[in-house]
C-alpha positions, -999 to 999 in steps of 0.1 A, spaced: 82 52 -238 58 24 -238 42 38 -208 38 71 -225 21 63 -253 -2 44 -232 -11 73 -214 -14 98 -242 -36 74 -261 -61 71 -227 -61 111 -224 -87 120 -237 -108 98 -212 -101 120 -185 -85 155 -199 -118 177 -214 -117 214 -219 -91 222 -194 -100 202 -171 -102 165 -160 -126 141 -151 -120 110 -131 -116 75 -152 -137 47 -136 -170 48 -111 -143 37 -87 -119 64 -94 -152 95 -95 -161 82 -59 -119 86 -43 -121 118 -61 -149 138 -47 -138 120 -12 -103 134 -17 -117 167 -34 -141 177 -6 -114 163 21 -91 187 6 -114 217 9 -105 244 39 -118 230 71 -132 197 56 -131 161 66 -129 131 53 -160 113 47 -157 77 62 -196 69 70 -218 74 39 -252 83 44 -266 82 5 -254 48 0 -277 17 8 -300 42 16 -319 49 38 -302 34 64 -263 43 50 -235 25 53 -195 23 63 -171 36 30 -157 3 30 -121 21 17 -97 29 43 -88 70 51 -52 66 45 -48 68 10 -79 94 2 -66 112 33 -31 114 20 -41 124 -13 -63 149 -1 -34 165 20 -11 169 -13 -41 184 -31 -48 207 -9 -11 222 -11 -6 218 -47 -42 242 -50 -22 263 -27 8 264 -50 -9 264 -85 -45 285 -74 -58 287 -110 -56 249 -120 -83 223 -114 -82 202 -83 -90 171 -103 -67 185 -133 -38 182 -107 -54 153 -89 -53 137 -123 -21 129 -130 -12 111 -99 -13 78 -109 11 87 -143 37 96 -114 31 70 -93 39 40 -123 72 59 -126 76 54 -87 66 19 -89 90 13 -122 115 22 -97 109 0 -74 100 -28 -92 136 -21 -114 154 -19 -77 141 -53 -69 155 -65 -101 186 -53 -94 185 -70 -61 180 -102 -74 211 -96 -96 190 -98 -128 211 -89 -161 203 -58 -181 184 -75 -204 164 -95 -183 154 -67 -166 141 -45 -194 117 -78 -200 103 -75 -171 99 -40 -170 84 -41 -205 60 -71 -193 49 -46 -162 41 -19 -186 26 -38 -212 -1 -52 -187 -35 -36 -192 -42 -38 -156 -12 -20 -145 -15 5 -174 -54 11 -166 -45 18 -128 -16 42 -138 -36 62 -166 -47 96 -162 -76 103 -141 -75 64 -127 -73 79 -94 -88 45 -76 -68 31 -52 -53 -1 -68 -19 20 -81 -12 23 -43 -18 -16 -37 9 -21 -65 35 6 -51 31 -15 -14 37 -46 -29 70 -38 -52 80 -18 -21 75 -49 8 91 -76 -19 121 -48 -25 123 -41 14 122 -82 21 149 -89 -9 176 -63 12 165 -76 46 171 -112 34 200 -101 20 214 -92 58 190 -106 78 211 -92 110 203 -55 96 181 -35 121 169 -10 98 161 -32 68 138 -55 90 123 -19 106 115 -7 70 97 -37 61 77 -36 93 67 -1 85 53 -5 48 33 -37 64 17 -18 87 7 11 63 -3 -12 33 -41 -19 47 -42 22 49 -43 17 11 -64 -14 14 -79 -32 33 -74 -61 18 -32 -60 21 -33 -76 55 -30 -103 36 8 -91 16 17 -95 62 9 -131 56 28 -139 23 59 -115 44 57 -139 76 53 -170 52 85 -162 29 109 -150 61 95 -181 80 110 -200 51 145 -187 61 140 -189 97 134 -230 88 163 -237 68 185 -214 93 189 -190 72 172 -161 92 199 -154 126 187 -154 160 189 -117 176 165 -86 179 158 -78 138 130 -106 136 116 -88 165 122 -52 156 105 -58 122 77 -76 140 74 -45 167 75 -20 140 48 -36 116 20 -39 145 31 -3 159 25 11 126 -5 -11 122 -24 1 148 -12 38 143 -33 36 109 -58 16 127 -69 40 155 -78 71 135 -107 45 116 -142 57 126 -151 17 116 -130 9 146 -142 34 171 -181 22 161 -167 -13 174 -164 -25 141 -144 -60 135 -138 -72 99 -116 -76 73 -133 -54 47 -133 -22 69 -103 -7 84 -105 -22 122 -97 -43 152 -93 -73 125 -61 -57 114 -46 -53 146 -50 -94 157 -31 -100 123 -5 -78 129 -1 -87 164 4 -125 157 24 -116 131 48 -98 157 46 -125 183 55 -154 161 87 -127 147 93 -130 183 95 -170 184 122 -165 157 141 -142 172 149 -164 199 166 -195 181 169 -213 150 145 -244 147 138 -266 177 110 -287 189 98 -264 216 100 -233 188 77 -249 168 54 -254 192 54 -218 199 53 -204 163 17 -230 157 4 -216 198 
């Protein structure tokens, strides 16, 4: 409800005469890159020639989330034919906070927080004016995505820790990872605070020996370089942390090899040694 009334009250920044506008300079840039993506035959921009002009210059946001956005667009103009593109493009990020409510109330769960504890939190999330600002109408910038990866790795890392001998709860974590810097490129860095917190269990023995320390390693650099190779950035030979490129597939592949180190024991000498090589 809270939410809600948020929202309606920021309406009438982006909903005029029918249609919609985008909210933010950020957010009128991702739409007309998702707008003319979504268009028959189109592709997505990812070298812009009218910025830092003459010369041009890389978009430094990554294709996956404009991409992805432009994908549902263009089947949701298919579906409803009479209704704005940006109308419908719009109220994405209104859906996504309920999405990352979800999440962020199944991680609460997880950690066995009480009812009322809970609904704090959730009320704290919702009462943030960052959060509400990135989930409004017509805030169609990235930074709703950011959010929905993080709740979804710390939720992911929660039920993996919870049975760190699961397979398929370290392969899930390894997959969000790897398609987090698709959103931006800037959540390499969520890998790090990942490795960090399950290198903390593998220390005080609470992370088991065997192949899910691996298989969550494996599956974060496979996905990793999956969103990695379709980046025009990395096919120009481009290698840096603000563009989508060969930067993000060193991180992910040290990442997997020290997931490999713990794999193969608890805490020894010679591991450690390994982990810091």
């Amino acid at each position: 409800l809270l939410a809600a009334w948020w929202i309606a009250g920021w309406a009438s920044a982006s909903l005029l005469d029918g249609g919609a506008v985008p909210v933010g300079y950020d957010a009128f840039y991702h739409a007309r890159r998702i707008i003319d993506a979504a268009a028959p035959g189109a592709h997505l921009v990812e070298f812009e020639t009218r910025m830092h002009y003459p010369e041009g210059s890389w978009i430094t946001w990554p294709w996956l989330y404009d991409w992805t956005l432009a994908q549902l667009l263009a089947g949701a103009t298919r579906v409803l034919p009479g209704v704005p593109p940006m109308l419908l493009l719009a109220w994405v990020p209104p859906i996504a906070l309920a999405v990352n409510l979800a999440l962020l109330a199944a991680a609460g769960r997880q950690l066995g927080l009480r009812v009322t504890t809970l609904l704090a939190v959730l009320v704290t999330f919702v009462m943030s004016p960052g959060v509400m600002f990135n989930h409004t109408i017509g805030a169609v910038d990235h930074h709703f995505a950011e959010a929905m990866a993080v709740l979804a790795a710390t939720l992911l890392l929660l039920r993996w820790l919870e049975r760190p001998e699961a397979l398929a709860r370290a392969v899930a974590l390894g997959v969000v990872l790897g398609l987090a810097p698709g959103a931006h490129n800037g959540l390499f860095f969520l890998q790090g605070l990942m490795v960090a917190a399950i290198g903390l269990a593998w220390a005080s023995r609470r992370l088991p020996a065997g192949q899910a320390p691996a298989a969550f390693g494996l599956a974060m650099l496979v996905t990793v370089v999956l969103v990695v190779l379709p980046s025009a950035p990395l096919r120009h030979g481009e290698n840096a942390f603000y563009l989508l490129s060969g930067f993000h597939k060193v991180v992910a592949a040290n990442a997997a090899l020290l997931m490999a180190v713990f794999a193969r024991g608890p805490p020894a000498p010679r591991r450690w040694l390994l982990g810091a090589a």
